[in-house]
N, C-alpha and C positions, 0 to 999 in steps of 0.2 A: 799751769806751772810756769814762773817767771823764766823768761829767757838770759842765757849770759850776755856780758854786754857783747860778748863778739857773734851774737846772733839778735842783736835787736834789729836787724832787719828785717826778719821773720815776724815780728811782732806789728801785723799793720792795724789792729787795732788802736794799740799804746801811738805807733808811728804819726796816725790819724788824728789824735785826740787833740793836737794844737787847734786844728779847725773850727771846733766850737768856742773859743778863747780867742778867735783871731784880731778882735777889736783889743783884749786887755793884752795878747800878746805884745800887738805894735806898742802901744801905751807904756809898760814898764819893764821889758826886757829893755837890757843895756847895750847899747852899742856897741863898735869894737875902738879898741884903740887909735888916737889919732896917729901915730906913730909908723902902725902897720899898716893904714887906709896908705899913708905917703908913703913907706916903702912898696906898696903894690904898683903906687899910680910911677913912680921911680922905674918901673921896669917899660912904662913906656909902650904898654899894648894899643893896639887898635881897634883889639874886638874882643871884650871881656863876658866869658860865657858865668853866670854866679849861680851853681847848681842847688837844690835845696834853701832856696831867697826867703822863704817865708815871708812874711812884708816886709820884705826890702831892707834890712836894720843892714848891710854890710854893699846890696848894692845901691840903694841911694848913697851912701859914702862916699865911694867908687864914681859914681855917675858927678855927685860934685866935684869931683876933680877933672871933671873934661872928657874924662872916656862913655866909651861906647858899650853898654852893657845888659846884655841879655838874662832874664831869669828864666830857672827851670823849677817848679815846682808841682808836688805833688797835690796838696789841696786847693781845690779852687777857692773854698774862702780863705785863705790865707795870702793867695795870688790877688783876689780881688782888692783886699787891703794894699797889697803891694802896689795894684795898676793904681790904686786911689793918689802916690806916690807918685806919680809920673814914671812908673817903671814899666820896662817890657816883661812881661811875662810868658812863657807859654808851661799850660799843664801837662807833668808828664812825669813818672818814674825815671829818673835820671839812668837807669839801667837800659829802659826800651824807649827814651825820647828819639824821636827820628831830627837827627840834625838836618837834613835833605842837603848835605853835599856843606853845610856850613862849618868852618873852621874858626881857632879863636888864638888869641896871643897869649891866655890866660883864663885859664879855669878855676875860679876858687867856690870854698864849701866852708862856711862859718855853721860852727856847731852841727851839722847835719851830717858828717858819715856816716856814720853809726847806724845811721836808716838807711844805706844803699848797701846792697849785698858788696863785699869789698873784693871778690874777684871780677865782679862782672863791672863794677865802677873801677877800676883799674883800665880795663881793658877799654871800658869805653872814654874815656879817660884821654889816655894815647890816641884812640880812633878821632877824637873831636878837638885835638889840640895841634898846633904847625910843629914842624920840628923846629926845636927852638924855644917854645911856649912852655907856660911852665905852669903847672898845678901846684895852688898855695891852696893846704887846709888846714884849718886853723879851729881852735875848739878852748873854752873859758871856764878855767876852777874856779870856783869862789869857794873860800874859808874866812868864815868866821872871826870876830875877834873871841881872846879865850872866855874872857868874861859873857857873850853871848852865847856861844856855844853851849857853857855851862849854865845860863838861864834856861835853853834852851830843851835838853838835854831831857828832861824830863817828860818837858810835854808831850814830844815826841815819844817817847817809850810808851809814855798811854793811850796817846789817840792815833799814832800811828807808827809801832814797834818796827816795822819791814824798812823804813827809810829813816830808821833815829839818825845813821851816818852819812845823810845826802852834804850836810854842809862841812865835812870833813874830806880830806885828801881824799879823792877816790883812787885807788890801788888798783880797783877791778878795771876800771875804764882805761886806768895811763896805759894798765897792760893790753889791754883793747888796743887802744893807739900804737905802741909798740910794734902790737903785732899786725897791724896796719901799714904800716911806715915797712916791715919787714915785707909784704907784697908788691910795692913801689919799690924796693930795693932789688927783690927777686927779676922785677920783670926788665926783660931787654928793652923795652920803650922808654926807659927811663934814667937820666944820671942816678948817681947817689943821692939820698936825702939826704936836704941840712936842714935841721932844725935848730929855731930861734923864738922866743919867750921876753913877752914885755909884761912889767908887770905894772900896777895900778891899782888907786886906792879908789870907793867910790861909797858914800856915805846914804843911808836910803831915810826919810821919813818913815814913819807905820805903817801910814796910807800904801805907800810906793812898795815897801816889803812887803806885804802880804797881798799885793797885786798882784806883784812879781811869783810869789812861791805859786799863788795860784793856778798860773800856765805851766807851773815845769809839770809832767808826764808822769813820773811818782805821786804825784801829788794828786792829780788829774784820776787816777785810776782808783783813789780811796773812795772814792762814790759822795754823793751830794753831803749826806747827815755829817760823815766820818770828816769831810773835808770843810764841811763847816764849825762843826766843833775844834778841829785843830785849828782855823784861822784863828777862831774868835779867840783863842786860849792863849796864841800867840800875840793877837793886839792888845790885849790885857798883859802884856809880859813885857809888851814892847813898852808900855805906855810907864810901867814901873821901872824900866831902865831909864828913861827919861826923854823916849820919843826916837828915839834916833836907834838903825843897824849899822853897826859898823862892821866892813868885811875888806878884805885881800883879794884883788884877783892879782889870776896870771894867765894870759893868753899866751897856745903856743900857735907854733906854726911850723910844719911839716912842707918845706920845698924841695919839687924835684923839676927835672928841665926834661922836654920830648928830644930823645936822644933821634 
């Protein structure tokens, strides 16, 4: 039975599944915005711990701006990708990684709460952060434009009905986040959350779209046949739009300070 999104951390199967994709993962997952890599580096840390790195799309970023910055991640081939990067890694469930006594100016977690149990990441959170330091995490809608969607819209229904609405606002998940952000609020280790939202356009070729849908985790769990007949159905769709996805993001970002 599918998990809610506010227990997909429970789900370490699904959690898992980026591993086997870790070469297309790096390849056509999207970065984050230039915008928020310079307001993180703006806060001027010294020791940036980047939890959930996966190959590195948020701390190579980071690491280009002159900081110091540690990954923590759970698959090793996903880490391995990342040291390929020139980044630090060490493997670990961010809930039982052992810091040995290491502190940081900044802990951040692009796209990856959702896999860390959120009271026990909270708590460890404040344990691995100075007072002062501030945990920024951050996570990326992408929407469709309407006309793709509505290409879209179909294929989906047939070859894979359970995620017709992945490329639409997710409702379940913001409330996910919400009640995410309400645990950093609750707890005394922490100011108030503020949150802030950049938004951005980003244009894909066919090729690059159907890399990308490839690695997301819905997708991943349709099994080999089911998930090849949705690609193909969609490169055949893409190719009669005229080659080109057009989509919206908006990256938010959820900041609190170690009180």
């Amino acid at each position: 039975m599918p998990h809610a999104p506010q227990e997909l951390h429970l789900d370490h199967e699904r959690a898992g599944s980026f591993g086997s994709v870790a070469e297309q993962y790096d390849r056509y997952r999207l970065t984050y915005p230039r915008e928020l890599i310079d307001d993180l580096a703006g806060l001027q840390p010294t020791k940036v711990l980047d939890v959930g790195c996966g190959t590195g799309k948020a701390t190579v970023a980071l690491a280009e701006r002159g900081l110091s910055v540690l990954g923590v991640e759970l698959d090793e081939r996903m880490a391995q990708v990342a040291r390929s990067h020139g980044v630090a890694v060490e493997v670990a469930a961010f809930e039982s990684w052992d810091a040995a006594g290491r502190t940081f100016d900044v802990v951040t977690c692009g796209d990856a709460w959702h896999w860390i149990d959120p009271v026990r990441g909270v708590a460890k959170a404040a344990e691995v952060l100075n007072v002062g330091g501030t945990i920024a995490r951050f996570w990326t809608s992408t929407v469709l434009s309407e006309a793709v969607s509505a290409a879209f819209d179909p294929i989906y229904r047939r070859y894979a009905p359970e995620i017709a609405q992945v490329w639409r606002p997710a409702q379940n998940m913001s409330r996910f986040h919400a009640s995410s952000a309400d645990l950093f609020e609750r707890s005394s280790a922490f100011s108030p959350v503020e949150m802030r939202s950049y938004q951005w356009k980003h244009s894909f070729a066919g090729d690059e779209w159907i890399g990308l849908a490839a690695t997301i985790s819905d997708h991943q769990r349709l099994g080999t046949e089911r998930l090849t007949a949705l690609l193909q159905a969609l490169r055949t769709r893409i190719e009669e739009l005229g080659g080109t996805v057009h989509a919206h993001h908006e990256t938010y970002v959820l900041l609190a300070q170690r009180v």
